[in-house]
C-alpha positions in Angstrom: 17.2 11.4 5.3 13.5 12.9 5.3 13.4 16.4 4.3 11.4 19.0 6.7 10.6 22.3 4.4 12.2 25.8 6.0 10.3 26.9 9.1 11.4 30.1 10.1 9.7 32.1 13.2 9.4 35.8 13.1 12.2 38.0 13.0 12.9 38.1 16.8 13.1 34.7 17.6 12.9 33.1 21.3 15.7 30.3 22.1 12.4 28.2 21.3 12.4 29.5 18.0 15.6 28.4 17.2 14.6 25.0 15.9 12.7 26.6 13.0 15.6 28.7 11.7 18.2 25.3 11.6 16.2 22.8 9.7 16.1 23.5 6.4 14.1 22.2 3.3 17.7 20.5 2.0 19.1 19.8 4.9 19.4 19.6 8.5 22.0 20.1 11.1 20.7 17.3 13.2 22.7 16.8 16.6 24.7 13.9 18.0 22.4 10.8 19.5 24.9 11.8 22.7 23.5 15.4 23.0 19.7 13.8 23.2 17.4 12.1 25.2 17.3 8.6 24.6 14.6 8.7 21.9 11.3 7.1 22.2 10.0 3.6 21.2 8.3 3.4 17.9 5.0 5.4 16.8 4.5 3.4 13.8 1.9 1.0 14.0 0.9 -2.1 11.8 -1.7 -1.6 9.8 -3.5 -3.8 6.5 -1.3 -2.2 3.3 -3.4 -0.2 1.4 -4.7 2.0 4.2 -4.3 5.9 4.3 -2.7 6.4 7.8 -3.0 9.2 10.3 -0.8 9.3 13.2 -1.2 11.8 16.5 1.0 11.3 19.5 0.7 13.9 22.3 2.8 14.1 25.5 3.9 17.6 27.6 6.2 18.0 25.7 5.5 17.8 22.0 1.8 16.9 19.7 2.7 15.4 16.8 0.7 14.7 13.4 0.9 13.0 10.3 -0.5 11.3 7.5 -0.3 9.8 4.4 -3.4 9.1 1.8 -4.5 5.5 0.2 -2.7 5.4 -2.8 0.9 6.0 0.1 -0.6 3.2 1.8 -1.2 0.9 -1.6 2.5 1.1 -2.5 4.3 -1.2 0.4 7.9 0.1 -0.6 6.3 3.7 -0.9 4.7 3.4 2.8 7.3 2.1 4.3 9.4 4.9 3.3 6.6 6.9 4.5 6.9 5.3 7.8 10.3 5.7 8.4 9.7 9.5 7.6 7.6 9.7 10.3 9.1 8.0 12.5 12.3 9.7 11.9 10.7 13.5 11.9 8.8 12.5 15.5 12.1 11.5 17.6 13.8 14.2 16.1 11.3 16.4 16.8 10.5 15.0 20.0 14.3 15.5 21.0 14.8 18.7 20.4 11.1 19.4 22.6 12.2 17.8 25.1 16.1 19.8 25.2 13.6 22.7 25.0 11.7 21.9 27.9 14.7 21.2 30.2 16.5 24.4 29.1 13.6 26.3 30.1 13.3 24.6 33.2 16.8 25.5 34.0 16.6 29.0 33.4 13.1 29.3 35.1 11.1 30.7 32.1 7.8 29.3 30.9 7.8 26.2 28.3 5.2 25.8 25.7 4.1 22.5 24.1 5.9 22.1 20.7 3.7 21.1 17.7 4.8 19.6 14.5 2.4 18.4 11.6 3.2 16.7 7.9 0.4 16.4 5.9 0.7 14.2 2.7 -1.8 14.1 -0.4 -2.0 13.5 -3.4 -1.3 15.8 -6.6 -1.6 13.5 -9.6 -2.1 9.6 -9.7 -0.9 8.6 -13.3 -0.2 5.5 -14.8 3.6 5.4 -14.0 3.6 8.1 -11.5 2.1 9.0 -8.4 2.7 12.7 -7.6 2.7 14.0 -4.0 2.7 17.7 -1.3 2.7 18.0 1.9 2.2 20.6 4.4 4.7 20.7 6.9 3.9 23.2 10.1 5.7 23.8 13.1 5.2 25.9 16.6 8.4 25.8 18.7 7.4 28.0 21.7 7.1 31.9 20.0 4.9 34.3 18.9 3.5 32.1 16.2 4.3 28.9 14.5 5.1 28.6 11.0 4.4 25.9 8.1 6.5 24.9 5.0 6.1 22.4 1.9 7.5 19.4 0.4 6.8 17.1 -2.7 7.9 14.2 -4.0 7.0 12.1 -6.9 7.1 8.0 -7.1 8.1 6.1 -10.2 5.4 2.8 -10.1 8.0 1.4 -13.1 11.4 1.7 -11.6 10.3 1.4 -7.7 11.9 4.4 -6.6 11.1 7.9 -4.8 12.3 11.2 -5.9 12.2 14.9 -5.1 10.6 16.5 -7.7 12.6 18.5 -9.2 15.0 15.6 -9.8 13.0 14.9 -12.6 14.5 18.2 -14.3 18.3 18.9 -15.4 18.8 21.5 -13.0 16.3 23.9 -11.2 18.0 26.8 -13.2 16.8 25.0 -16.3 13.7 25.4 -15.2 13.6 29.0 -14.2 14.9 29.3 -17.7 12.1 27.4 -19.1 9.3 29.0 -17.1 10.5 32.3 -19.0 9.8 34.8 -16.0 6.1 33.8 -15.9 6.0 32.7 -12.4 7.9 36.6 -11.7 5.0 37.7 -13.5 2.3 36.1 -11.7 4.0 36.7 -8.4 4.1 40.2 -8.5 1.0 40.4 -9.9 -0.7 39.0 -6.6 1.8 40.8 -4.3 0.6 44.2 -5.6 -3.0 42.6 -4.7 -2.3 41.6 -1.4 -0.2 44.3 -0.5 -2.9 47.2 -2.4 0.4 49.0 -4.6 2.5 47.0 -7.5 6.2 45.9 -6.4 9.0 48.8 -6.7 10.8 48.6 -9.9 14.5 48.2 -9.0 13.6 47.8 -5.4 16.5 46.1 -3.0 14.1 44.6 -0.4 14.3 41.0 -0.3 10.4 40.5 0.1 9.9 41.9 -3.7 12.7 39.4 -5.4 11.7 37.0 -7.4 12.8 33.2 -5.6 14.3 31.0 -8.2 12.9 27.4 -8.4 15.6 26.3 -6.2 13.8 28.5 -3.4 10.7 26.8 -4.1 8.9 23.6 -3.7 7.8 22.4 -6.9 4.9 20.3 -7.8 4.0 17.8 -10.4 0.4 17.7 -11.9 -1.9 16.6 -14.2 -5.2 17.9 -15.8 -5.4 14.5 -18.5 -4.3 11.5 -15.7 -1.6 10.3 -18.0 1.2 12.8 -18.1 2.6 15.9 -16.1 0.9 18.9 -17.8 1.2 21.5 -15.4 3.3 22.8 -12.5 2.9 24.0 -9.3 5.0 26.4 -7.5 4.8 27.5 -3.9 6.6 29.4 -2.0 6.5 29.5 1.8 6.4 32.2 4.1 9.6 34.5 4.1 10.0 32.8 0.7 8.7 35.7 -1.5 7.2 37.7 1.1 7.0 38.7 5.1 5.1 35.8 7.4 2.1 38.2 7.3 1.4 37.3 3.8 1.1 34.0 4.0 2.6 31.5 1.2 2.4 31.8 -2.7 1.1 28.9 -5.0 0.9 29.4 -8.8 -0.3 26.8 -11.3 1.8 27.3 -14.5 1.4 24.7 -17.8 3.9 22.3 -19.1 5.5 23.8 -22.3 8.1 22.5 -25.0 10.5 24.6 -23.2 9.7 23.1 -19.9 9.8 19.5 -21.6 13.2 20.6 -22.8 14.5 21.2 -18.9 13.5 17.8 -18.1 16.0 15.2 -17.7 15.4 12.8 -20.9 14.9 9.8 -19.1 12.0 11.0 -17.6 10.8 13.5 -21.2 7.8 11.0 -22.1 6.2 11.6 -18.5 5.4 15.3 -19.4 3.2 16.7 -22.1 2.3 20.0 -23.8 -0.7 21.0 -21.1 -3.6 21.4 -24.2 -5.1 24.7 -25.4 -1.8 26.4 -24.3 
């Protein structure tokens, strides 16, 4: 199952808008093949491995975009999953476009193209890892669209793909391990975009700190052998109203993050230098 990161639309949202709220960045409550239009054929084409790949399909009722870089297309296993990503994200997508257009039909109100984009590139390409984050937008017929992330992180030794933050016991080992500097650093650029520091003891949800589990977390690498530093972003209505915009934070690999990661995977992380 290929993961689409949460794409909420503004507070009032339009049946159109719908869409945005259901498919979340763990899950997705995907309908019955008998509730939907017989999907599509194929998008994927065939193309010489080793190729970056960008893939744009537009129709009345949906424009669709995605792509994946180089080192995606170098890896067969690792572009095929890719591929079946894509492929699986466009029907989907295209499904529930195309129940949108026919409900608005029916009930004589305007329909608006749907747009969905995933955007793939790469964060670090080490020796035994390549590290990846996508973009993921969407624009479902409302007052605006909205865009997510996603990551994942390929094993070149063991031939496998994983979410990132499989690598790690838990994501609450983490928090723990990042020792509230993320909280720091977040608030810090709140009170900068929003001209006055975050309430102390304040109940609004927009001036919590997320937890890692809220976030999509990134893998990177400032000496192109091991993981030295992470990233953490946080889409819109994440940490903050759609107004702001998302939140990305560069924080470095410490012993106590080493000591949250799973110890199969320890020797792929190191202490980010000068820290």
């Amino acid at each position: 199952m290929f993961l689409i990161s949460i794409l909420m639309s503004s507070a009032a949202c339009t049946p159109a808008e719908d869409y945005d709220d259901e498919i979340g960045v763990a899950s997705q409550q995907g309908k019955t093949a008998g509730e939907l239009p017989a999907p599509p054929p194929p998008i994927i084409p065939t193309v010489d491995e080793g190729q970056a790949r960008s893939i744009e399909v537009s129709d009345e009722a949906i424009t669709f975009q995605y792509s994946y870089p180089r080192q995606v297309g170098a890896i067969q296993a690792l572009s095929a999953i890719m591929d079946d990503r894509a492929e699986a994200a466009q029907v989907e997508y295209r499904a529930y476009a195309i129940e949108a257009k026919a409900e608005a039909e029916k009930n004589d109100y305007g329909f608006r193209q749907h747009d969905y984009s995933e955007n793939w590139k790469v964060v670090a390409d080490l020796p035994g890892w390549l590290s990846l984050s996508a973009e993921i937008g969407s624009y479902s017929g409302g007052a605006h669209g909205n865009y997510g992330f996603d990551a994942l992180a390929w094993d070149k030794s063991a031939g496998q793909v994983l979410e990132t933050k499989a690598l790690f016991r838990s994501a609450a080992a983490l928090d723990n391990a990042l020792g509230g500097a993320f909280c720091l650093a977040l608030n810090a650029e709140r009170a900068e975009r929003r001209g006055q520091p975050v309430a102390e003891g304040s109940d609004n949800s927009f001036d919590a700190c997320p937890s890692v589990a809220e976030l999509t977390v990134l893998l990177g690498s400032s000496n192109g052998e091991t993981f030295d530093r992470i990233g953490l972003l946080a889409a819109p209505y994440v940490a903050g109203p759609y107004a702001e915009g998302s939140y990305e934070f560069t924080l470095p690999v410490t012993s106590a993050v080493i000591d949250a990661v799973k110890p199969e995977f320890a020797s792929s992380f190191s202490i980010m230098a000068n820290n």
